[in-house]
Structures are given as C-alpha cells and as structure tokens.
C-alpha positions in Angstrom: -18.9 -26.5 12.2 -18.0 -23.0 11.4 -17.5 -20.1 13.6 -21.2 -17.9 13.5 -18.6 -15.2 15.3 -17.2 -14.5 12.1 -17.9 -11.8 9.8 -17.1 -11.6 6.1 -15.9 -8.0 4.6 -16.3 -6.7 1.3 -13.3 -4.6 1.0 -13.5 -1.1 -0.7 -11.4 1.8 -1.1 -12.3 4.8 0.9 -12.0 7.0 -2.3 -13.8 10.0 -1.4 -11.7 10.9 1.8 -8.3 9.1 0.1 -6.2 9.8 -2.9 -5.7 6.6 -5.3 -2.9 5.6 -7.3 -2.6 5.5 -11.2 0.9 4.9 -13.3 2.1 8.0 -14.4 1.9 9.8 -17.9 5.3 9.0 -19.0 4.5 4.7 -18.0 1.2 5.2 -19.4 3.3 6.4 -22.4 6.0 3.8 -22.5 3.2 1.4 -21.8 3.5 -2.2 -21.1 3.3 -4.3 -24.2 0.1 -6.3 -22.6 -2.6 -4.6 -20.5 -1.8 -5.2 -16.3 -4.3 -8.1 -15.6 -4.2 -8.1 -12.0 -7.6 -10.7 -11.9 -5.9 -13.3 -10.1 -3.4 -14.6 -11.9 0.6 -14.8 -10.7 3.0 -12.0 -12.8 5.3 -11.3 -10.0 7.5 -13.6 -12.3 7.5 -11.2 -15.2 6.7 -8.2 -13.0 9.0 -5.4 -13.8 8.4 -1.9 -11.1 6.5 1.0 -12.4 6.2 4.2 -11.4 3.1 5.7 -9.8 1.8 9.0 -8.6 -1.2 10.3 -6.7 -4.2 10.8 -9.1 -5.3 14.7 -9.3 -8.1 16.2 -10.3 -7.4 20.1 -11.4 -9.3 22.2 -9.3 -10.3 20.2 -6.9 -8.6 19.9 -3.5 -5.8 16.9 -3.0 -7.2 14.0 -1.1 -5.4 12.6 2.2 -2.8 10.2 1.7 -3.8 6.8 2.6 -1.9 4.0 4.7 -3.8 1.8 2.2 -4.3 3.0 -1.2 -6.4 1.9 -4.6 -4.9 1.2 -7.6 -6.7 1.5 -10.6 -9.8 -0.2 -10.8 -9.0 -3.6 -9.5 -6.3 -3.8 -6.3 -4.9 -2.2 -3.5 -1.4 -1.3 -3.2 0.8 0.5 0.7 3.8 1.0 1.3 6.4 -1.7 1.7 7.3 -1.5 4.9 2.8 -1.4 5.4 2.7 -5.2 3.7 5.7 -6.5 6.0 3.9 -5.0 9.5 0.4 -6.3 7.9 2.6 -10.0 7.0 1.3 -10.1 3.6 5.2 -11.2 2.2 3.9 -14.6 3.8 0.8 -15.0 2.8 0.1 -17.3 -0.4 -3.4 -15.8 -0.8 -1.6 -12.3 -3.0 1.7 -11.4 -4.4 3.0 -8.2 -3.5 4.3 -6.3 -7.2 6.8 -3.7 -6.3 6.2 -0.1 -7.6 7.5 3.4 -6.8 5.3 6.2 -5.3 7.4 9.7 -5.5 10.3 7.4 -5.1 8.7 5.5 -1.6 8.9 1.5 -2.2 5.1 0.6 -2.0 3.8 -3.0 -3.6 0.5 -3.5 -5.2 -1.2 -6.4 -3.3 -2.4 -8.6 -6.1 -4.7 -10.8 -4.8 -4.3 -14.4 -6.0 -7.0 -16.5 -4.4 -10.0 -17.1 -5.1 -12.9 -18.9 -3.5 -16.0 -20.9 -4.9 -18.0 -19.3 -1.9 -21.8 -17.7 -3.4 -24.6 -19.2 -1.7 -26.8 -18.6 -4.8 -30.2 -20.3 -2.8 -29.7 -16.9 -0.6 -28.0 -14.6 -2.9 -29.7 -12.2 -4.9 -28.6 -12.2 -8.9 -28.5 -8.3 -11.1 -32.1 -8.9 -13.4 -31.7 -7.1 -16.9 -34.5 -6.0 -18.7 -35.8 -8.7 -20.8 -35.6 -11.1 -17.7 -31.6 -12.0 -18.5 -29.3 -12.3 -15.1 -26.9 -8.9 -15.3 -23.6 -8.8 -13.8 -23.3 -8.6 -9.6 -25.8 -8.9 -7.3 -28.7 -7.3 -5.6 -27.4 -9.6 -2.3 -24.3 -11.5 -1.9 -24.5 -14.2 0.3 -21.5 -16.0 0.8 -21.4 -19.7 2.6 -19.4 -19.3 5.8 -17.4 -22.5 5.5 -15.9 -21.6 2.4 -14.6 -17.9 3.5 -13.1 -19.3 7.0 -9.8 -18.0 5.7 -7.9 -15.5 7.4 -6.0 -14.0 4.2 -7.7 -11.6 0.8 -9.8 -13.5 -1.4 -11.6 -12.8 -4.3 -15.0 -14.5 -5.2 -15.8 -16.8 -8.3 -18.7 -15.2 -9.4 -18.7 -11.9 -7.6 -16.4 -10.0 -10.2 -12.7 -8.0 -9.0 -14.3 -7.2 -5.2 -11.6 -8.6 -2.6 -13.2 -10.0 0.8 -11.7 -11.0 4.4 -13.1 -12.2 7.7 -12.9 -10.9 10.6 -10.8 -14.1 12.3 -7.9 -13.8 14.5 -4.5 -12.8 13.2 -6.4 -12.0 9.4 -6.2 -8.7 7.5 -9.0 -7.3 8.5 -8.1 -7.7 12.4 -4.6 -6.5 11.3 -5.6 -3.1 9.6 -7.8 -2.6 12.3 -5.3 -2.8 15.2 -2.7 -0.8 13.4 -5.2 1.9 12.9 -4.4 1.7 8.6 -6.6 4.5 6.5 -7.8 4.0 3.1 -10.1 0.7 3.3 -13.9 0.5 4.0 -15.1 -2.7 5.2 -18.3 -3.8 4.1 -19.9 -6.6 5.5 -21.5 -9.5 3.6 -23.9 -11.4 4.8 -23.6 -15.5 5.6 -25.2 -18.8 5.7 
C-alpha cells in the first residue's frame, strides 16, 4: 500500500526571480552536428562539454544567480560540486552532462527516467476546438504507486515536465534542507 504522506512535485524553474542558462553565441555558432535532445535518452556517452553563459536580456536588470538553474527549454543544470552534495552522481534516474558556466564546472541534469504514472480516469486531457484532445492537461493526476520513487522522473504522457516526491532522502527533501534557489515545486495531485 502506498504512503498517502507523500506528495508528488512538478518541478519548474523559478525564472522570473532566477537567471537561466543558454550555450553561448560562439557554441551556438560552432553548433553541434545534431540538435541536443535531452528527452530522456542517455548521451553522456557522446557528450562532449559546452560552454554556457547567463541569458541577458538588454535593458532589463540581471536576474539572481541560482543554486539551481534552467537550461533551455527542457532540463536543469548546478554546479558540480551542487549534484555531488544533492547525490545525483548516484542516482540512475539522470546523467549529469558536464558544461562550463564563466569557467565554473556545472552539469546539466538530464533526466533519464521515465514513469508510466497518468491516472487518466482522474486526469483532466487539453480539448481542442473541434472536440480533438490537445497536448497537456487541464489536471494531472498521477497514481501514487507508480511515483513512490525518491529520484527525477519524467512522465509518459505529460510532455518534458520533471517530477519528485516528497519521500525521505529524495530531491525534493534534499534541495529543501540545503536551502537550493532556482526550483518551484508544484504539487500534483494523486490517487
């Protein structure tokens, strides 16, 4: 029987009090022959470092730096020594992909699992016009005793979002105890 005490999080970068990460001009330039397809699938393999800066936006002011930062649309990325105090080199759930940020050794955190977890009696599917189902949901419910893991997931169904739980020793618990900036945690509801 699974825990009612725990809680499942959405997790979202805090982008309008935190600056975010994008490559820089001259990487966008050199470019990488394929497109970066952090979605789930393991590239530390073929994973060569980039370089990053903070994204900018002329005339307006900078944004803090975060402890936990977003990277492009689709992951999350802290420094390196962050990952090791938050024991993410040990988790199999993500792969940590080294890049540079003003020449501090941060990782993206490339989250590799993914859970078959939508309660779709409770959840709530995006209607288009014309009666079609659009992409996300109006409510996410997510069954509870397929999210009892501690580590990031991702969602089949619920597009690039990354989720935790609240449980002992888990991400969520960690970030919150060492007081990390940059993350919002949403919660989902659960059956």
């Amino acid at each position: 029987m699974p825990d009612k005490e725990l809680c499942c999080f959405a997790i979202i970068p805090d982008v309008e009090n935190y600056a975010m990460l994008q490559e820089t001009p001259l990487e966008l330039v050199l470019g990488q022959l394929e497109p970066m397809d952090l979605h789930g699938k393991p590239i530390a393999d073929k994973w060569q470092s980039i370089k990053v800066s903070w994204l900018t936006v002329p005339g307006e002011r900078p944004l803090l730096t975060p402890d936990i930062a977003a990277f492009n649309a689709t992951a999350f990325a802290a420094k390196t020594t962050v990952c090791e105090q938050l024991g993410l080199h040990q988790q199999e759930s993500c792969e940590l992909l080294p890049i540079s940020v003003d020449g501090e050794a941060w990782s993206i955190i490339h989250v590799l699992t993914e859970l078959d977890a939508v309660d779709e009696q409770q959840s709530e599917r995006k209607i288009r016009r014309g009666g079609q189902f659009g992409r996300g949901f109006s409510k996410l419910v997510l069954k509870l005793n397929a999210v009892s893991d501690t580590s990031l997931f991702r969602v089949k169904g619920a597009g690039l979002r990354v989720f935790t739980t609240s449980a002992a020793n888990g991400f969520y618990q960690a970030v919150q105890t060492a007081d990390l900036k940059g993350l919002i945690f949403k919660p989902v509801a659960t059956t």
